[in-house]
C-alpha positions in Angstrom: 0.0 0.0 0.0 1.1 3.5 -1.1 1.0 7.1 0.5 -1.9 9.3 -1.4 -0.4 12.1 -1.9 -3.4 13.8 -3.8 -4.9 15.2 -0.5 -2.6 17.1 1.1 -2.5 17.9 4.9 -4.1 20.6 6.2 -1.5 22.7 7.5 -1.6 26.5 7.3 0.2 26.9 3.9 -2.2 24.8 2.3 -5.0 26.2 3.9 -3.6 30.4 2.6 -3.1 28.4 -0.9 -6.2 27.2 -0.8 -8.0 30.5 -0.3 -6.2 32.2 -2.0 -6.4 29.9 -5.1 -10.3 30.4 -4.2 -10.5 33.7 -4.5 -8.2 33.8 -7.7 -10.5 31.7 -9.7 -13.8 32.8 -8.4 -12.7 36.3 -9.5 -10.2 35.1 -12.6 -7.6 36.9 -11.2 -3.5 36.2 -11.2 -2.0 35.1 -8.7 1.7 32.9 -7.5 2.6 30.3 -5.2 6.8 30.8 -4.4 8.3 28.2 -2.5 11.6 26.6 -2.0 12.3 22.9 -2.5 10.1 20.0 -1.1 7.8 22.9 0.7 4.8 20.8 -0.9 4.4 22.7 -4.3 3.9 20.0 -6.4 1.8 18.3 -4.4 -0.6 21.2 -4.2 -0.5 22.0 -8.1 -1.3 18.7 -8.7 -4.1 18.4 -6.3 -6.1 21.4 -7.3 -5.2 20.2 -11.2 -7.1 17.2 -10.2 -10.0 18.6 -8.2 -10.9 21.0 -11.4 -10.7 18.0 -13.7 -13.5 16.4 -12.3 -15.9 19.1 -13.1 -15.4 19.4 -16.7 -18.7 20.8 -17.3 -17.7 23.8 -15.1 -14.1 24.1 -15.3 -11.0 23.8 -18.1 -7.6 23.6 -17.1 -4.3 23.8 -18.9 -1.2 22.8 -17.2 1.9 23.6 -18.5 5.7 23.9 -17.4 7.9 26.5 -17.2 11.1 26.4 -19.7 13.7 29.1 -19.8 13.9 29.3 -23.5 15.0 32.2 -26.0 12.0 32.8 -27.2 8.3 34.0 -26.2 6.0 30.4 -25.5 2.6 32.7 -25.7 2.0 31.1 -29.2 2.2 27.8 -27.9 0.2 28.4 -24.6 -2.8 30.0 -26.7 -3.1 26.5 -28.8 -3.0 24.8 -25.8 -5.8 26.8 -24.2 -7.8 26.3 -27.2 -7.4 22.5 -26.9 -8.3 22.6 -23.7 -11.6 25.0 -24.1 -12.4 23.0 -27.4 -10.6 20.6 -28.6 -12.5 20.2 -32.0 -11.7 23.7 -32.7 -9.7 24.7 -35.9 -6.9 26.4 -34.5 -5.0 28.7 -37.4 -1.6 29.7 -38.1 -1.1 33.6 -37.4 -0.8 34.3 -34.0 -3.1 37.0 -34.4 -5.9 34.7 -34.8 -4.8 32.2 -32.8 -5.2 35.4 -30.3 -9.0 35.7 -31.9 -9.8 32.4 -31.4 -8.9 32.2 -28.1 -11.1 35.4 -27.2 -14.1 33.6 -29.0 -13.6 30.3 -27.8 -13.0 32.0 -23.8 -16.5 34.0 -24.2 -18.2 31.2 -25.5 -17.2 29.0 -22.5 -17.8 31.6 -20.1 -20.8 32.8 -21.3 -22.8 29.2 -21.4 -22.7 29.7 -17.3 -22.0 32.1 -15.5 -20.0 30.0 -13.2 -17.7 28.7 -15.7 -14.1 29.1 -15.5 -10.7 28.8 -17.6 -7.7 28.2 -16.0 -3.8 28.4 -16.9 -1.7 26.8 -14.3 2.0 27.2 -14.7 4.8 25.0 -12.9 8.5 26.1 -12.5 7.2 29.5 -13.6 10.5 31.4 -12.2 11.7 29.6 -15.6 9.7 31.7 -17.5 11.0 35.0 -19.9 9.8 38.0 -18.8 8.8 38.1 -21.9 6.4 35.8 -21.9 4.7 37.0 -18.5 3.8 40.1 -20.3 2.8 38.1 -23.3 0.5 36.0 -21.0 -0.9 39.4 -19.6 -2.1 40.0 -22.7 -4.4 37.0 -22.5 -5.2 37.1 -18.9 -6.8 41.3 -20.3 -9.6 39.5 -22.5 -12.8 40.0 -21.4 -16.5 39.9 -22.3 -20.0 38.7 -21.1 -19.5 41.9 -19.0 -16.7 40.6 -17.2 -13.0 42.0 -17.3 -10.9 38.6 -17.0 -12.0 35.3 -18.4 -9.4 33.4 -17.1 -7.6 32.9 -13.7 -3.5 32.6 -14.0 -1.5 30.2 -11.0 1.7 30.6 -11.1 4.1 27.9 -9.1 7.8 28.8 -8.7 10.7 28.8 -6.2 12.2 31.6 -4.9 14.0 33.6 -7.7 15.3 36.8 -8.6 12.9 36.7 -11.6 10.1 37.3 -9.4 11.7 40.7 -7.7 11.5 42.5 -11.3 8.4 41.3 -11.9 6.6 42.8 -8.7 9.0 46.1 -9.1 7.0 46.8 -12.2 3.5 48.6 -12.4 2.9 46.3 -15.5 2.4 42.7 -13.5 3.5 43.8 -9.9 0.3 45.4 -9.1 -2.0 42.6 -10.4 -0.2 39.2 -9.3 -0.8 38.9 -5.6 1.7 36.2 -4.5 1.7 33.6 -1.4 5.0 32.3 0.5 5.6 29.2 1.9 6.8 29.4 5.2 8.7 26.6 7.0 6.6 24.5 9.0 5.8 24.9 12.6 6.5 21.6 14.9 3.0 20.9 15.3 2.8 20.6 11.8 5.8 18.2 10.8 4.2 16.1 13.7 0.9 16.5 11.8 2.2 15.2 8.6 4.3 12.3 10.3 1.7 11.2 11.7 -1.6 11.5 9.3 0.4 10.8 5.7 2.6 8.5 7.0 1.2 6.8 9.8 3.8 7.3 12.4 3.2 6.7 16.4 5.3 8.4 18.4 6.4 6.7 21.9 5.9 9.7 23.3 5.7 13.8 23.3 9.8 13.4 24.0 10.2 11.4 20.6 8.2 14.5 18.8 10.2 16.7 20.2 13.6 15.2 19.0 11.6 14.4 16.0 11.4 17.8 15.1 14.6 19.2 16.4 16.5 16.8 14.2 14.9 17.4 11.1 17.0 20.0 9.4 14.4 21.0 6.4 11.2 22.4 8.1 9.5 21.1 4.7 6.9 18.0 3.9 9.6 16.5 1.5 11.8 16.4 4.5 9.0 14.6 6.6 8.4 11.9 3.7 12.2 11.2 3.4 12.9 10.4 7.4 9.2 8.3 7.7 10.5 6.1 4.5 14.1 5.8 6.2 12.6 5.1 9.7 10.4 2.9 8.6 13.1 0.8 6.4 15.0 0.4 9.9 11.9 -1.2 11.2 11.1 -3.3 8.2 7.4 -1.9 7.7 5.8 -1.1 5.0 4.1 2.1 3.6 0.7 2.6 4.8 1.3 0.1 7.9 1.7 2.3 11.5 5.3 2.4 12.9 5.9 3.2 15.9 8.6 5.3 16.7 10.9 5.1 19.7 13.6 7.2 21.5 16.4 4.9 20.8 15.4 5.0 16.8 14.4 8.8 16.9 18.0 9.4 17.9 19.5 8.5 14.6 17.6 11.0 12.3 20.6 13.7 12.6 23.1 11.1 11.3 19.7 10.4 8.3 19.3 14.4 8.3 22.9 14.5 6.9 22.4 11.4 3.9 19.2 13.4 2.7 21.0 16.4 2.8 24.2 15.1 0.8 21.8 13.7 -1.8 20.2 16.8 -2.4 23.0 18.8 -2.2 24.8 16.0 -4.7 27.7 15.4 -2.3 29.1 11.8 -2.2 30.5 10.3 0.6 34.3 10.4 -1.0 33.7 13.5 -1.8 32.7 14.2 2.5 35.3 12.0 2.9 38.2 13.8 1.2 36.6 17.3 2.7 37.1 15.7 6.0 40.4 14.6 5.8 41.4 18.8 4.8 39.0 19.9 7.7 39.9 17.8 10.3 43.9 17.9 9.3 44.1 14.0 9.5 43.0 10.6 7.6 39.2 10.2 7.5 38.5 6.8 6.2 35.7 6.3 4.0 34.2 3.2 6.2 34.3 6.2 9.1 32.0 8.6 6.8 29.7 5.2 5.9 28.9 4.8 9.0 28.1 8.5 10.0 25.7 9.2 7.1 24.0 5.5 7.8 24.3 6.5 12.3 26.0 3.7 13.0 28.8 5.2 14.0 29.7 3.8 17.6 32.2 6.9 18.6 30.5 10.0 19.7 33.9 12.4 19.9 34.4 11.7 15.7 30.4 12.0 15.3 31.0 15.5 16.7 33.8 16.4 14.4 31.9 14.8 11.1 28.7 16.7 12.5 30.6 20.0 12.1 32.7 19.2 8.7 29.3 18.3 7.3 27.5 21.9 8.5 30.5 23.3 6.8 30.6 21.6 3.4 26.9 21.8 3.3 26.9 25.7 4.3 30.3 25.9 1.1 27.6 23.8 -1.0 24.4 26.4 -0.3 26.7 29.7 -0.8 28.1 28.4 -3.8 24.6 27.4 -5.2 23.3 30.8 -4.0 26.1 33.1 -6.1 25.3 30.8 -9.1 21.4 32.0 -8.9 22.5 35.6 -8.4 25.0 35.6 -11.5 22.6 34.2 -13.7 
């Protein structure tokens, strides 16, 4: 048995996207979701992609990614909405009409109901060209059946600097309202243990060093450490697992694995950093252990506890002045 992942927990980011989203769509209005990575985007765009998709009748929705490419992608976006308002519809060549079309085919929808709505969800939208934001403002400024939108824009993107010159201008700043993800409180990364994946904690102690040990405040985080604790105890998704002090204990040494993964740092790579850190031999059995918290001696757990802070802090700045020089 699997996790579903197409409900997501109600914690309070999911309940401000949630209303948020709402009001967006009830008013067809633009609006973006910025978070970082594993902060449950994915899972959210996804779940309100499926929730529209049952009502057909009432609602069309386009969902497309977000490509950092040369050119404009408005062309392509317009045939896709078409498609996805009317799919027997003969869609022509200049993008003029193809801008016509659209326009009729959005009042017709629209106009059958006055409930009906169009929506244009875009993932990884920080990968966009500015150009192509003010392209799709374009679209989201047709209006008729005595409306002045017929269509709601949701943008999803991390945190980029992309989305700084976008609100700094009059043009989209002032009509794209924008929701954060913030980092979740402990209550909440006990909530999502414990309701997606089933975990029973011993006590309130184990929640506490539960939390304190997971570095990521994010439900990615969460879903990594229930899948690694639960491969120590040899259960199986979807099964309850109860989770002691003694086990609870070795998430830090687990924090560190995930974090290597992400931050695509091998162990000889840790290993080698080590050695020039710590002025002296590190073997790689040594840095196996750590990362896997079977290491039995606590003074060298210290030691590879700090030299892994400090490559993963050297791994963060580096990816952060990448970003910025882009």
């Amino acid at each position: 048995m699997n996790f579903d992942f197409r409900q997501p927990v109600e914690t309070k980011n999911v309940r401000s996207v949630k209303n948020a989203v709402r009001t967006a769509v009830n008013n067809n209005r633009m609006m973006a979701v910025i978070a970082e990575i594993g902060s449950g985007k994915t899972t959210l765009f996804n779940y309100l992609s499926d929730f529209w998709s049952r009502y057909p009748n009432r609602f069309r929705v386009l969902t497309v990614k977000g490509f950092d490419m040369q050119t404009s992608r408005i062309s392509a976006i317009m045939k896709l909405l078409i498609e996805t308002i009317s799919p027997d519809t003969h869609i022509p060549m200049q993008i003029e009409r193809i801008y016509d079309t659209l326009a009729f085919e959005l009042k017709k929808f629209t106009g059958k109901n006055q409930s009906n709505r169009v929506i244009l969800m875009i993932d990884e939208a920080q990968d966009l060209r500015l150009q192509t934001f003010r392209d799709i403002k374009k679209l989201y400024e047709i209006s008729g059946n005595g409306q002045d939108h017929l269509l709601s824009i949701i943008f999803f993107g991390k945190p980029h600097r992309k989305w700084d010159a976008l609100y700094s201008s009059p043009e989209l700043g002032f009509r794209i309202q924008d929701v954060i993800l913030e980092a979740l409180t402990a209550e909440e990364l006990v909530q999502i243990a414990e309701e997606r994946f089933k975990l029973k904690f011993e006590n309130n102690k184990v929640k506490t060093i539960f939390v304190g040990s997971i570095a990521y405040k994010t439900p990615l985080s969460v879903e990594h450490f229930a899948r690694s604790l639960r491969k120590e105890l040899g259960v199986d998704d979807g099964e309850p697992a109860l989770i002691t002090q003694e086990l609870v204990t070795r998430i830090p040494m687990l924090t560190y694995k995930f974090r290597f993964k992400q931050a695509g740092i091998t162990q000889e790579v840790f290993a080698k950093y080590a050695t020039q850190f710590l002025g002296r031999s590190v073997p790689r059995q040594r840095v196996n252990e750590f990362v896997n918290g079977n290491l039995d001696s606590e003074s060298l757990k210290k030691e590879l506890s700090m030299v892994a802070d400090s490559i993963l802090q050297d791994n963060a700045n580096q990816r952060r002045r990448q970003v910025v020089g882009e």
